[in-house]
N, C-alpha and C positions, 0 to 999 in steps of 0.2 A: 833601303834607307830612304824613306821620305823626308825635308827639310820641314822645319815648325811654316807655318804663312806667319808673317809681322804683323806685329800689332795694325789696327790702322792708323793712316798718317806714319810709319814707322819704314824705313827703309826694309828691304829685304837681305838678312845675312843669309848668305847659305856655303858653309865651305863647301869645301871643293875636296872630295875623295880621294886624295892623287895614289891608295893602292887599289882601285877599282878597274877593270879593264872593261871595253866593250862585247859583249857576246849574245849568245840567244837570253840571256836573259838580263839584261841589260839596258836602260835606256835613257832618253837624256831628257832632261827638263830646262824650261825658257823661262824666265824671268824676268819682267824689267828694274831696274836699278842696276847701282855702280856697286863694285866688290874692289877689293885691296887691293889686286891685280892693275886695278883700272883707275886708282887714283891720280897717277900723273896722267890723267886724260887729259883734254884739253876744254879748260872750265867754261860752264854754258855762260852765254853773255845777259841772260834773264839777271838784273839786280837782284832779286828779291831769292835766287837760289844764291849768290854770292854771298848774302849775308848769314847764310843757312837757314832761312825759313824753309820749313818743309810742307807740301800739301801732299794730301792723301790723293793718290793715284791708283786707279783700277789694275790689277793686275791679270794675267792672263798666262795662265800655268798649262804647259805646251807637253805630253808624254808620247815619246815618239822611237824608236828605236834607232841607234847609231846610222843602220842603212838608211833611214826616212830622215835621218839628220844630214845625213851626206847629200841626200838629194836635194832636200832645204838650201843649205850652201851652195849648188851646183844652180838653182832655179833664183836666187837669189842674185848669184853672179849674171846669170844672163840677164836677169832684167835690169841690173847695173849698167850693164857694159849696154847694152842695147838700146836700150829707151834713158836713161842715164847722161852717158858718156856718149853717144853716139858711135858705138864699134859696129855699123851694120854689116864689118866682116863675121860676128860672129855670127847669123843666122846661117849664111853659107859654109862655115864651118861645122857649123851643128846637123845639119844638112848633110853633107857633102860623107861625115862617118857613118851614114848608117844607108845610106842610099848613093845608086850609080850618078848622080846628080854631074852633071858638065860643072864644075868649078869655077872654071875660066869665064863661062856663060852668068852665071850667078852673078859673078864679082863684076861685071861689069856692068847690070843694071841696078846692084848696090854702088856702087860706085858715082852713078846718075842719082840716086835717091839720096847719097850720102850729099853729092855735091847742091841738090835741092833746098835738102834742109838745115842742112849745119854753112854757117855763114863761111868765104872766100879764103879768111888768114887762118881756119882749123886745117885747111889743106883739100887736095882733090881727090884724096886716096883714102883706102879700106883702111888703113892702120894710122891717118890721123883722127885724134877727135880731142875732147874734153878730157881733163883732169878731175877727178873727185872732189878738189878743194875751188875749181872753177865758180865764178859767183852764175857761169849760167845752167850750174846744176840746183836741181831743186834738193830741198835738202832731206826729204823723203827718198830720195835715193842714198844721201849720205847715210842715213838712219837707217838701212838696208843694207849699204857696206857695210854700216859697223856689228850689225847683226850677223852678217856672214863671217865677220873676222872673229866674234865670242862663240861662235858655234865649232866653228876651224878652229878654234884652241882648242878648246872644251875637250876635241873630237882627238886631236893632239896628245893632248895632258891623259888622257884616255889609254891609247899605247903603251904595252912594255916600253919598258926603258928603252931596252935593246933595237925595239924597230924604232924609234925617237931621230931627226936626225933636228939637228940643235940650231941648221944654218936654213932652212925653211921658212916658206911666209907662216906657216900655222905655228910652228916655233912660238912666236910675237904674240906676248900678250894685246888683246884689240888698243887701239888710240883710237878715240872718239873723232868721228870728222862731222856730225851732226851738231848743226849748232841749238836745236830747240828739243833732240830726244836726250834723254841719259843709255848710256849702255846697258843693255840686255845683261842678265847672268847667265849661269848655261852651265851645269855639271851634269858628270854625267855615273849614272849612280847602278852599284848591282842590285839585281833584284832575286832573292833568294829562297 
């Protein structure tokens, strides 16, 4: 099942398969615009979208398989939390799973790095840093959370029921924290 593309200038509908499961033949597609899910988002502050004028926006249609979507969200988070938010514990955590890496050693020249560049009141430590809604995140990383969270659902809503668990962050339909993107779409669709 492929989605129609919209008109141009024309938002993108695409539902959303919810008896579809992910497998080998199986994959997911990206799109940007807002879906039903994501209307209580949180409305962009551009006037000229408040009033509903719409302009036609390029779009960029993403076929990837569930594993390659998984890894999307995994490589998305880290560059959030990383370069984002400042978590320079996660490089030594990333690290540390796959190799005999000294930890203790790691964390403490992140620690130096951490305390270099992220200013006095975020803390001196690997586990303080920035908020996603902070005004000293750029908001290209907001726009990158929010992409990671329509993918995490997607990926969610994907699942038997039965492995579903209801109290999860992928649970949560995405809430926009970008204040200049719109939310990504993202189903995920059989291929037969």
């Amino acid at each position: 099942m492929h989605p129609q593309e919209p008109a141009p200038g024309q938002p993108a509908a695409r539902p959303v398969d919810e008896a579809s499961t992910p497998g080998a033949g199986a994959s997911l597609s990206v799109a940007s615009g807002a879906t039903a899910e994501t209307e209580n988002a949180i409305p962009p502050r551009d006037p000229s979208h408040a009033s509903g004028a719409t302009e036609a926006v390029p779009r960029v249609h993403l076929e990837c398989t569930p594993e390659q979507a998984a890894i999307i969200c995994r490589a998305l988070d880290f560059y959030d939390r990383v370069a984002g938010l400042g978590q320079f514990g996660e490089i030594a955590y990333a690290w540390a799973l796959r190799t005999k890496t000294d930890r203790l050693a790691i964390d403490r020249v992140l620690t130096t790095l951490h305390a270099l560049i992220l200013p006095p009141d975020i803390g001196g430590h690997l586990g303080a840093s920035y908020g996603i809604h902070a005004p000293e995140v750029p908001d290209e990383h907001r726009a990158s959370f929010d992409l990671k969270q329509v993918i995490r659902h997607a990926l969610w809503r994907a699942r038997p029921e039965s492995e579903r668990a209801g109290y999860t962050v992928d649970a949560y339909p995405a809430r926009r924290t970008s204040e200049k993107h719109a939310l990504a779409e993202c189903e995920v669709v059989a291929h037969g």
